[in-house]
KOLMAR-948893 format. One record per residue: x negated, z, y negated of N, C-alpha, C in turn. Coordinates in steps of 0.1 Angstrom, whole numbers, plus 2048, in hexadecimal, padded with zeros to 3 digits. Atoms other than C-alpha are relative to their C-alpha. Example, Ala and Ser with C-alpha at 12.3 -4.5 7.8 and 13.67 -1.06 7.14 Angstrom:
REM KOLMAR-948893
7F780080C78584E82D7F78007F4;80980080B77784780B8088087F5;
This chain:
REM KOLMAR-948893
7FA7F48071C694172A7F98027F3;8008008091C39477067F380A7FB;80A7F28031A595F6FA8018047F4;7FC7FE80B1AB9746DF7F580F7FB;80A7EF8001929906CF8028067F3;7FA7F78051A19AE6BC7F680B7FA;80C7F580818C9C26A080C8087F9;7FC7F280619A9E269480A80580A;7F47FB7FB1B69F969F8078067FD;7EF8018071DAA0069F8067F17FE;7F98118011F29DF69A7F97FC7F2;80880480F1EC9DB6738007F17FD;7FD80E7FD1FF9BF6758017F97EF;80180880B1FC9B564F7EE7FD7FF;8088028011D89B46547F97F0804;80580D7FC1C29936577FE7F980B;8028027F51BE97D6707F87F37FE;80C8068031A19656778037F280B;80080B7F61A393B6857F17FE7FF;8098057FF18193068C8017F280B;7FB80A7FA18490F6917F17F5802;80E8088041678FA69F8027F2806;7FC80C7FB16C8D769C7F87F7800;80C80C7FE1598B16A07F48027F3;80A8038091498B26817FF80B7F9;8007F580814F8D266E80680D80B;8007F77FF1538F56788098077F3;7F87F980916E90D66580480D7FE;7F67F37FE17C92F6628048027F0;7F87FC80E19793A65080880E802;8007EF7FD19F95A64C8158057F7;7ED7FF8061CC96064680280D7FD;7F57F98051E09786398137FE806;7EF8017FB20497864C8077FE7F5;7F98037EF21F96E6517FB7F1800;80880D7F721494B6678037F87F5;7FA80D80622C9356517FD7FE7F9;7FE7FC80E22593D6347F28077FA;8127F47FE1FE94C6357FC7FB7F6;80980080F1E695361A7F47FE806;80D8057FD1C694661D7F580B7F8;8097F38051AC9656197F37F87FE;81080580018C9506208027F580A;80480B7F818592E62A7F37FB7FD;80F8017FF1649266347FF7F0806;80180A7F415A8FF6417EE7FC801;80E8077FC1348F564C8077F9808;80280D7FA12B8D26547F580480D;8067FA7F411E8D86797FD7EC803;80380D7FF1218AE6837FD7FF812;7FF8007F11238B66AB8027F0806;7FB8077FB1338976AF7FA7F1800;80380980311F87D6A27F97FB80A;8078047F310A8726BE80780080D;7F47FD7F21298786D97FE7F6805;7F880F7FB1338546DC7F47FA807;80E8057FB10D8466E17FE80780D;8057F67F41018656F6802809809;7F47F57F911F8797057FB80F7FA;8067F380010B8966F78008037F0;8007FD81310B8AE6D47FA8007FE;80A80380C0F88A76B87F580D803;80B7F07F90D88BE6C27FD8067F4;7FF7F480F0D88CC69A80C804801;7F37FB8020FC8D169B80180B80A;8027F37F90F48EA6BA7FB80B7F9;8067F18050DD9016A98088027F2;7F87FF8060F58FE68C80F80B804;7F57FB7FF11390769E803811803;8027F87F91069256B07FD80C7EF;8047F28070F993A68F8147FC7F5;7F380580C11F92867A80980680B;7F67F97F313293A69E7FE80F7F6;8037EC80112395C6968038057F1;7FB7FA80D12395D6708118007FF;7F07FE80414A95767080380980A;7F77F37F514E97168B7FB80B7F8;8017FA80A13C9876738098087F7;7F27FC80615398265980A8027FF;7F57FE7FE16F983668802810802;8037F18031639A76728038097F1;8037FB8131599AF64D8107FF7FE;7F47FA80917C9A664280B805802;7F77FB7FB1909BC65B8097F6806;7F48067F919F99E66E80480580F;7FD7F47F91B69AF6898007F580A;80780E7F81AE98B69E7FA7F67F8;80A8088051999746A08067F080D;80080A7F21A094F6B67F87FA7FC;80F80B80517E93A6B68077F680F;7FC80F7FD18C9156C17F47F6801;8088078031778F96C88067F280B;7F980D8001868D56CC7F77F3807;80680D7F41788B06D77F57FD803;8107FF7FB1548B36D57FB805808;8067F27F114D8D36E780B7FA80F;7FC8027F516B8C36FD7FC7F880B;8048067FA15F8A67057F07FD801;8108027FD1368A97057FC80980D;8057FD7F01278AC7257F580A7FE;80B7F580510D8C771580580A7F8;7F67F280912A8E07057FD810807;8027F37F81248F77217F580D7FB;8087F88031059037167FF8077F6;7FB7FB80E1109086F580C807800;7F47F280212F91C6FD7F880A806;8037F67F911992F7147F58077F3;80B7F980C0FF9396F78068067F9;7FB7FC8091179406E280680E804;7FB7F780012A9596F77F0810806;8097F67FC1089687017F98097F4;8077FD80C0F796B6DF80980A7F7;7F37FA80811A9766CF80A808801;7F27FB7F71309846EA80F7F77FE;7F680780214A9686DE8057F7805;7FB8047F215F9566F68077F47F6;7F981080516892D6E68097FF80A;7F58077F91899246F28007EF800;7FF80C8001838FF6F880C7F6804;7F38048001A48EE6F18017F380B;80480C7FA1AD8D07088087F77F7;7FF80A8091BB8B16F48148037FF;7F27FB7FB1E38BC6FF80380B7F5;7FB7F08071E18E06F58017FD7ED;80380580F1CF8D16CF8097F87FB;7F380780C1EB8B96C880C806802;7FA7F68052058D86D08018057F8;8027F580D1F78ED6B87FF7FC7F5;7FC8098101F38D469C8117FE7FE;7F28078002148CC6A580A80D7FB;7F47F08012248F26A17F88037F0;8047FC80C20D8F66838067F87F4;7F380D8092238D46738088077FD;7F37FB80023E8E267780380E7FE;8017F580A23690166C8017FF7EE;80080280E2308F364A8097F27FA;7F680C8052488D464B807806809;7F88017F62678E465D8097F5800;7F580B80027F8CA66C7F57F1801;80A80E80125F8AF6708097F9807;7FE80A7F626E8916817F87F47FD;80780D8032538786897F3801809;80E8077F823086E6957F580D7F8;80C7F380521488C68E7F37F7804;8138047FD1EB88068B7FB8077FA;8077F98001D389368B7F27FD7FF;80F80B8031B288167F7F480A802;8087F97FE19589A6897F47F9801;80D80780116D89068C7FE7FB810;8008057F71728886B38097FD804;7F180A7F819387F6BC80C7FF7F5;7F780280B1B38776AA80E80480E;7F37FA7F71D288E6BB80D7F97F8;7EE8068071F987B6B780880A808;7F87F87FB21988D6C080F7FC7F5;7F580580523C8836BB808811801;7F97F680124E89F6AB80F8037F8;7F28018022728A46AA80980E7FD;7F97F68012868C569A7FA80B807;8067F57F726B8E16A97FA7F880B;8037FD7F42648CC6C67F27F4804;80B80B8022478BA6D38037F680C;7FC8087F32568996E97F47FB806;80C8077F82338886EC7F18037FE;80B7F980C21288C6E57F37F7809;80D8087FA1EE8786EB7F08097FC;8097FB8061CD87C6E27F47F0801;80A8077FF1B28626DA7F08007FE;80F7F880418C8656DC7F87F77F4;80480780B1898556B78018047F2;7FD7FB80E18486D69A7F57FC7F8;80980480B16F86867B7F37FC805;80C8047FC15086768A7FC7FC80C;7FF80B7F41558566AC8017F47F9;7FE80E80416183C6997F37FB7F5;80A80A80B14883767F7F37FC808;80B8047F712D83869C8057F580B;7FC8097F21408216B28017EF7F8;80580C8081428086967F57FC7FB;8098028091258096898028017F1;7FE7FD80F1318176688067F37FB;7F78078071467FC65F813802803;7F17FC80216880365580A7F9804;7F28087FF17F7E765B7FC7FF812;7FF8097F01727DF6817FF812804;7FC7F47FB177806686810803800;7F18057F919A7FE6818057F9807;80380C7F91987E16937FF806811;8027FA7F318E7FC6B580C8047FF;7F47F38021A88166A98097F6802;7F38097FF1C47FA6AB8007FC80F;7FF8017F11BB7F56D07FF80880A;7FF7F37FB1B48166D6812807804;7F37FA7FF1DB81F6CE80A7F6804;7F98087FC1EB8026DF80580780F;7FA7F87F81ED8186FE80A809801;7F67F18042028326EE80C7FA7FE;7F280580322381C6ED80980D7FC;7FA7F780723583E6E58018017F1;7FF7FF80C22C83A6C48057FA7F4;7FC80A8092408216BB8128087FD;7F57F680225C83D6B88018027F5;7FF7FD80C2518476998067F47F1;7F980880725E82368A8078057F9;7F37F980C27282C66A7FD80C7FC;8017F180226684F66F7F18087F3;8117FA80824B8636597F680180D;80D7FE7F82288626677FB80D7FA;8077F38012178886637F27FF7FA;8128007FB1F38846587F88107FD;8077F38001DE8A46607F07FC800;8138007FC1B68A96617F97FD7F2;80680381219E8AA6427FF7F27FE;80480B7FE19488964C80D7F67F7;7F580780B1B987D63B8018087F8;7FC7F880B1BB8976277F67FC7F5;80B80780B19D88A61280A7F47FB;7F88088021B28696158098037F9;7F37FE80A1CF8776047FD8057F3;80A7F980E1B88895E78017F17FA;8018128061AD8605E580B7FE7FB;7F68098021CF8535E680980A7F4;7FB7F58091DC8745CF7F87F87F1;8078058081C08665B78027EF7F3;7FD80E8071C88425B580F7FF7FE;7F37FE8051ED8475B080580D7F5;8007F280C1E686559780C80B803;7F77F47FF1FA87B5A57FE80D7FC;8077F48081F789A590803811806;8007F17F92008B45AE7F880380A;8108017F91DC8BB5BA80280980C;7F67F97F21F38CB5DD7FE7F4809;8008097F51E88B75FE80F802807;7F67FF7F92058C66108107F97FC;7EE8078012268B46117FD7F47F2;80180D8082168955FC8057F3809;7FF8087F122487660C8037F07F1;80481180522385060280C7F6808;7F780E7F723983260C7FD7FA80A;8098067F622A8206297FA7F07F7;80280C8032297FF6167F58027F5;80B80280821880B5F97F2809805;80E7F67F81FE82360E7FB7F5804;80980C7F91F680061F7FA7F97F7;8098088071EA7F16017F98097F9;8077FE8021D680C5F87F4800807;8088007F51C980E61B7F57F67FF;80280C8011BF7EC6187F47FF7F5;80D8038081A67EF5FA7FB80C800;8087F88021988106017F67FF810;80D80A7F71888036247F77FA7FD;80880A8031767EE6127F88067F1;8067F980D16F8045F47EE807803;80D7FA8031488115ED80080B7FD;7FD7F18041438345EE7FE8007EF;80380180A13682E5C980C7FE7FA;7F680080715C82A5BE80B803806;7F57F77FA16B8435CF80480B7F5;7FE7F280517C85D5BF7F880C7FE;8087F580316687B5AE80880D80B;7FD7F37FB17E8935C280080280D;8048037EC1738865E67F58087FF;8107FC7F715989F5F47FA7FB804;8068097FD13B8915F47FD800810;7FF8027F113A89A61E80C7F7802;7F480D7FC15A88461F8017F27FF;7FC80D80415486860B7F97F3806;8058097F81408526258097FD80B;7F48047FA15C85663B8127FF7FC;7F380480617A84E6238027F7807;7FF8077FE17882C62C8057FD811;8007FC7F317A83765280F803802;7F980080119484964A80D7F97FD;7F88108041A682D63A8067FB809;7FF8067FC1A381965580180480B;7F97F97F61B282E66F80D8067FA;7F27FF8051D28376588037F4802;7FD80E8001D48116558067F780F;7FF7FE7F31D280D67C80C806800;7F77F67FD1EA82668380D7F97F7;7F38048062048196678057F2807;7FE80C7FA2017F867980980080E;7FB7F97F020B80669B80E806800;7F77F780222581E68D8097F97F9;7F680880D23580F67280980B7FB;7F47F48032428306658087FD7EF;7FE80580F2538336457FF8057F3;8087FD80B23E84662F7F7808808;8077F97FA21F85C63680380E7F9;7FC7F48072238816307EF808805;80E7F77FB20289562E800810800;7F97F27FE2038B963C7F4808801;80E7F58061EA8D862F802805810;8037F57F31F88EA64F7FB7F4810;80080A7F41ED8DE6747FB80880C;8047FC7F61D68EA68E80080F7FE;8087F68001C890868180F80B7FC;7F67FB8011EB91267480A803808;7F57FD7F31FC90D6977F980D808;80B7F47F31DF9276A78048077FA;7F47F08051ED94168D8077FF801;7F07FE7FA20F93B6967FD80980D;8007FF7EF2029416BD7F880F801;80B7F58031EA95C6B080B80B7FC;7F47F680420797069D80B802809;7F37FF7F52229686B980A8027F7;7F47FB80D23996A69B80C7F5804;7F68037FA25B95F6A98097F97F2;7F380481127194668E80B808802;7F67FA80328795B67E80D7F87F9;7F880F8062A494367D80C8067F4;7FA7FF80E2B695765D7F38027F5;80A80180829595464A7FD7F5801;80280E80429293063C7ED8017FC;80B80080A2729206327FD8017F9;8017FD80D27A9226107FD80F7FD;8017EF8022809496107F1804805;80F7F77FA25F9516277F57FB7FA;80A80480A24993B60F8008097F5;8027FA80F25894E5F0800810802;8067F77FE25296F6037F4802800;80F7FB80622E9676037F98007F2;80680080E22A9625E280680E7F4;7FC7FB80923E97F5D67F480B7FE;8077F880722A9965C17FB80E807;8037F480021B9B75C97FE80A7F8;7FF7FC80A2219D55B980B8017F5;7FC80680B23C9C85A880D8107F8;7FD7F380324F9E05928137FC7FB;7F48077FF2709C959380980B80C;7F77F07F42899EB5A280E7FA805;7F28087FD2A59D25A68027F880E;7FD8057F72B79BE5C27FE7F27FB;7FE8138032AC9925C280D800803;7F08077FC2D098D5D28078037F4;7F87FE80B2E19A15B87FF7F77F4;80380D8122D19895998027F280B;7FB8127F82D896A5B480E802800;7EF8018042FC9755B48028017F4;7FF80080D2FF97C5937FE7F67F8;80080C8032F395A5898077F6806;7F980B7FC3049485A180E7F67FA;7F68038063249475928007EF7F4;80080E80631A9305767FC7EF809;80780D7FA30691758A8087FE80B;7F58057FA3239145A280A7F97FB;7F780A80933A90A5887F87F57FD;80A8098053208F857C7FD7ED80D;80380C7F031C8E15A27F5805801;80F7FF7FA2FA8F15A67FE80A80C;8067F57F52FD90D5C38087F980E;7FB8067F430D8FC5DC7F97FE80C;80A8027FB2F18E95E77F280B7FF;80C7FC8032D68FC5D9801814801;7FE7F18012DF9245E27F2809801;80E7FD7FB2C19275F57F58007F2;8108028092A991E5D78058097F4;7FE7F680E2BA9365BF7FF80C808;7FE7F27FA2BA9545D77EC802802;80C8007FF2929485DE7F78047F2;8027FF80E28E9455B37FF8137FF;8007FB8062999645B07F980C80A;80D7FF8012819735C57F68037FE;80C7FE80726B96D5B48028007EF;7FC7FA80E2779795927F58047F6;80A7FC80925B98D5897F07FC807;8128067FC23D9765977F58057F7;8087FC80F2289795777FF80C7FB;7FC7EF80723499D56F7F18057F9;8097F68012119A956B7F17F67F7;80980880B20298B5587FE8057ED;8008018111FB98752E8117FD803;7FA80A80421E97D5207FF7F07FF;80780A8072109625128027F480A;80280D7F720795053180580080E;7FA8007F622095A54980B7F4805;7FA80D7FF23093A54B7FA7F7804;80A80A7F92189285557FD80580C;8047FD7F720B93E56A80880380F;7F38027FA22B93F57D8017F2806;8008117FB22C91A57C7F47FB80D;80A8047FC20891858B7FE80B80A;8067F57F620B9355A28077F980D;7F58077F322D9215B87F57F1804;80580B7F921F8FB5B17F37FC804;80A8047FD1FA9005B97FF80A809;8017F67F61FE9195D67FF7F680F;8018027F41EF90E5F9809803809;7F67F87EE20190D61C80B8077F9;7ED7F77FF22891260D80A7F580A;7FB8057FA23C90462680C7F87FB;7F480C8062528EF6107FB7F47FA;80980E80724F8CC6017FD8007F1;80280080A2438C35E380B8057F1;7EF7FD8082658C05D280080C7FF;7F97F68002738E05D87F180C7FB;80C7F880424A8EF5D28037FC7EC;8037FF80D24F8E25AC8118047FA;7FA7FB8032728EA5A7800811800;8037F480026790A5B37FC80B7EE;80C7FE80924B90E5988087FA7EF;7F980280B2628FE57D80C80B7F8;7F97F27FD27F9195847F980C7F6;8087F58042639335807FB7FF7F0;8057FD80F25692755C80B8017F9;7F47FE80927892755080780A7FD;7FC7F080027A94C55A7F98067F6;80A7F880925E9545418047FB7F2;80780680A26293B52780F7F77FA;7EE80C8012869245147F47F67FF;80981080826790A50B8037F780C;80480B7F82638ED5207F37FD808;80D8057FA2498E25377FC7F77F9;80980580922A8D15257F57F8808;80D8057F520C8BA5338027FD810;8047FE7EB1FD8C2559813802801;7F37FC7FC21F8D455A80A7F2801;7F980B8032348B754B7FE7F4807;80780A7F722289F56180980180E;7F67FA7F222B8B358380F7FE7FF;7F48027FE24F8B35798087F77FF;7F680C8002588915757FA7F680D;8028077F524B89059B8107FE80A;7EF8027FB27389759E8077FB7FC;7F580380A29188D59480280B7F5;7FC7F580729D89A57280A805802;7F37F18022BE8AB57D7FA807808;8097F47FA2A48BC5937FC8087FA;80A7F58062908CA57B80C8097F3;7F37F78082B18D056380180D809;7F57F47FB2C18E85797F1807808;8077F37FE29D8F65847FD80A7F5;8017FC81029B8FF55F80E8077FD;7F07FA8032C090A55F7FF80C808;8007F67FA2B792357D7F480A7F5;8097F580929792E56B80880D7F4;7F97F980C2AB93954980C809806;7F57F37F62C794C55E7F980D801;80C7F57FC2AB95F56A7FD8067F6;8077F980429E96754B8058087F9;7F67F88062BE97153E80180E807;7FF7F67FB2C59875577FB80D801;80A7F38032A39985577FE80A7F2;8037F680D2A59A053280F8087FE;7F77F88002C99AB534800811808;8017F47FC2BE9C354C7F2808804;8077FD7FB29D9C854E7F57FE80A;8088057EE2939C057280680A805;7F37F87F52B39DD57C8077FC7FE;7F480A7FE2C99C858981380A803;7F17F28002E29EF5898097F57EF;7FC7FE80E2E59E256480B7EF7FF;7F480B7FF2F49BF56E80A803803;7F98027F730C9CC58480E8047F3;7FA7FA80C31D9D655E8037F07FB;80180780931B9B45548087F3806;7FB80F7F932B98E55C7FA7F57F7;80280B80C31E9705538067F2809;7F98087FA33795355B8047F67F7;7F980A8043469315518088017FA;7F17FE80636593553B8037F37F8;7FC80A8083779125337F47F77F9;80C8078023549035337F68087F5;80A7F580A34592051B7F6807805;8087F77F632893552B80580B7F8;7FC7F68043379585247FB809806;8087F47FC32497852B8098087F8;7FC7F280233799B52C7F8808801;8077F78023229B652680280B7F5;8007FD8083229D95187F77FF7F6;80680180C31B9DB4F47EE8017FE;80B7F98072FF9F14F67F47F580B;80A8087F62EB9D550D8017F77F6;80180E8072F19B84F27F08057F5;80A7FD80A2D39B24DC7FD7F17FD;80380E8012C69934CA7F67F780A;8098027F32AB98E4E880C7F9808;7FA8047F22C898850080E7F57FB;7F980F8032DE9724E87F77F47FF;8048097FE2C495B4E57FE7FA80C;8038007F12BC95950B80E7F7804;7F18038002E295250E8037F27FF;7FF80F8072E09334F77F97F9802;80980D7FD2C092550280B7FB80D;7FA8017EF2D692752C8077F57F5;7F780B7FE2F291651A7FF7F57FB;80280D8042E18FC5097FD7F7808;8078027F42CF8F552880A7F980A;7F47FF7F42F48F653C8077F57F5;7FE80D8092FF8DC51C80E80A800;7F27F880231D8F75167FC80C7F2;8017F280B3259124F67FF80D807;8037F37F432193650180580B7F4;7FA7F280333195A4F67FC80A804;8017F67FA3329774FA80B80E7FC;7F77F87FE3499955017FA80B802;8007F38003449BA4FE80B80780A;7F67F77F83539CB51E80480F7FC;
């Protein structure tokens, strides 16, 4: 049964909530902000604890990693106190599972602390990575891993559901002590390790999932050596063919030419890591890897919130609800300026497909509202495509963030920016740039009261962009805005005095 411990009172259900997560090699808490899907990260904390390193040899935890774990329990229960979290779940995964000397240490802990570790069994851990997936990739279909410091959790996940699921006792630091710190004959185990699991040859063709810092370092690497300029682990993903010939020379690489942006606690087991993606792609044969920010700790706040999918709230919408602004002084309806724009970008071919990302755009209208001028374009840009834990993919995260600078700004994207956006197609980023400038029309036509559109039309006529509006709303501010849209839309533009 679940244990769960509740600080303050009353529901206070926008208040924080606390995972403490204690796993083979590190220890974590993170401290959310609701709602589950879509959570803000108040405080994340990780100590290197190293429980696991001695497992394989001695069945038993690291005897520093005990007196470690016990005062790195209590201070995160602490702060979870300190910052009004209205729960708390303290987790503890394959070390404390499987060492034959956990006991003593869960019992200290709840003596010294009053804190009760829920010790996951290997099943329950690759559900909840598995609901935490799919919380941030909805619609996964494929193979989920889960690379941790004692075991590596799989799970074949299909539209919400979980068909299979394993668990092996070979995460980062099993393996580097079971090899003897060499990397290639640690894949060399791992490849006979997962010959058991014939289920996993399901994910053929399909995406492989990778979860756990242990890849997630890996994909910083592999972000690194392919210069990928969107410094976002979540929803990064790779080909299988060409991830294999990275795989292939970073096994073998020397920490001394690893990437500056590998944590120096990680970068002894890159190579580890390597060579357990490598393994795994061998077995799987999927057909690209997709690396996912959300996982375990993100499924226990799903389970922690009990927050029921609300199946008329997309992931796109409940992402760009957490990001909308507070305070904002925008008195208007988003639907009204998403209808109001629609019109053209229908004639146009653009709402068809894409309704959803104009009704989400506008949303977020006045993101920046409370920035400089100056640097609300950017900051707009950099608030969508560098934001943690949004449950959409990369794509639709930089169209997002493209959209948004276009609401502030007729210029162009430049640099970092200009970088990121030719990680799309260009009619992508055209018509995110086509939505932006709508938006910014709209807002200056009326302000941010969308009463003042409901006076106004802005529509297609014989391929002309035509805006009706009364007189006393026209101004040279809002002709120009007009003519950047229709340059943008590659059409002449008018205008009419209702």
């Amino acid at each position: 049964m679940t244990k769960r411990r509740t600080f303050g009172s009353g529901d206070g259900l926008d208040r924080p909530v606390a995972v403490a997560d204690l796993g083979s090699n590190s220890f974590r808490l993170v401290v959310y902000r609701p709602p589950a899907r879509a959570p803000v990260v108040l405080y994340n904390e990780r100590v290197i604890v190293g429980l696991a390193r001695t497992l394989d040899s001695s069945g038993k935890l690291q005897r520093r990693g005990r007196n470690v774990a016990l005062a790195t329990v209590l201070r995160f229960h602490r702060l979870a106190e300190a910052m009004g979290a209205r729960h708390i779940r303290t987790v503890a995964t394959a070390a404390i599972r499987d060492a034959a000397d956990s006991r003593p240490l869960i019992d200290s802990i709840r003596t010294r602390t009053g804190i009760d570790v829920e010790v996951m069994d290997a099943r329950e851990e690759a559900r909840l990575a598995a609901s935490g997936l799919m919380a941030g990739i909805p619609g996964a279909n494929g193979i989920l891993g889960d690379m941790g410091g004692g075991s590596i959790e799989f799970a074949r996940v299909c539209e919400g559901n979980v068909l299979a699921d394993g668990s092996l006792p070979a995460g980062m630091l099993r393996l580097m002590e079971m090899s003897h710190r060499v990397a290639a004959e640690a894949g060399r185990m791992l490849t006979q390790e997962l010959r058991p699991l014939d289920w996993l040859k399901d994910g053929r063709g399909r995406p492989f999932f990778a979860i756990g810092g242990s890849w997630r370092a890996l994909a910083r690497a592999l972000q690194s050596r392919t210069k990928h300029p969107l410094p976002i682990i979540h929803g990064y993903r790779l080909d299988r063919r060409e991830l294999v010939d990275h795989l292939t020379e970073l096994v073998h690489l020397p920490a001394r030419k690893l990437p500056h942006s590998i944590p120096s606690h990680r970068r002894a087991g890159l190579p580890f890591a390597a060579a357990a993606m490598l393994a795994v792609m061998k077995a799987v044969r999927p057909s690209r890897v997709v690396f996912s920010g959300f996982g375990l700790r993100e499924g226990i706040l799903l389970e922690l919130l009990e927050e029921p999918a609300d199946q008329e709230v997309t992931p796109l919408l409940e992402a760009t609800a957490s990001l909308e602004p507070a305070n904002r002084p925008f008195v208007g309806n988003p639907d009204t300026i998403a209808s109001w724009i629609r019109p053209i970008l229908r004639d146009a071919g653009f709402v068809n497909k894409n309704g959803e990302f104009l009704a989400a755009c506008a949303r977020l209208v006045d993101l920046a509202w409370n920035e400089h001028p100056e640097h609300r374009a950017r900051y707009a840009f950099d608030r969508v495509a560098l934001r943690p834990l949004l449950p959409v993919s990369q794509a639709i995260r930089i169209r997002l963030a493209l959209a948004l600078h276009a609401r502030y700004t007729g210029a162009a994207v430049t640099g970092r920016m200009r970088s990121i956006a030719q990680l799309i197609p260009d009619s992508h980023a055209r018509w995110s740039r086509i939505v932006g400038l709508a938006l910014r029309l709209a807002m200056t036509i009326g302000g941010g009261a969308t009463r003042t559109l409901e006076t106004c039309q802005l529509e297609l006529r014989g391929g002309v962009l035509t805006l009706t509006l009364p007189q006393c709303l026209d101004a040279l501010v809002v002709r120009a805005r007009l003519k950047t849209l229709a340059q943008a839309l590659g059409r002449k533009h008018h205008i009419i005095y209702a």
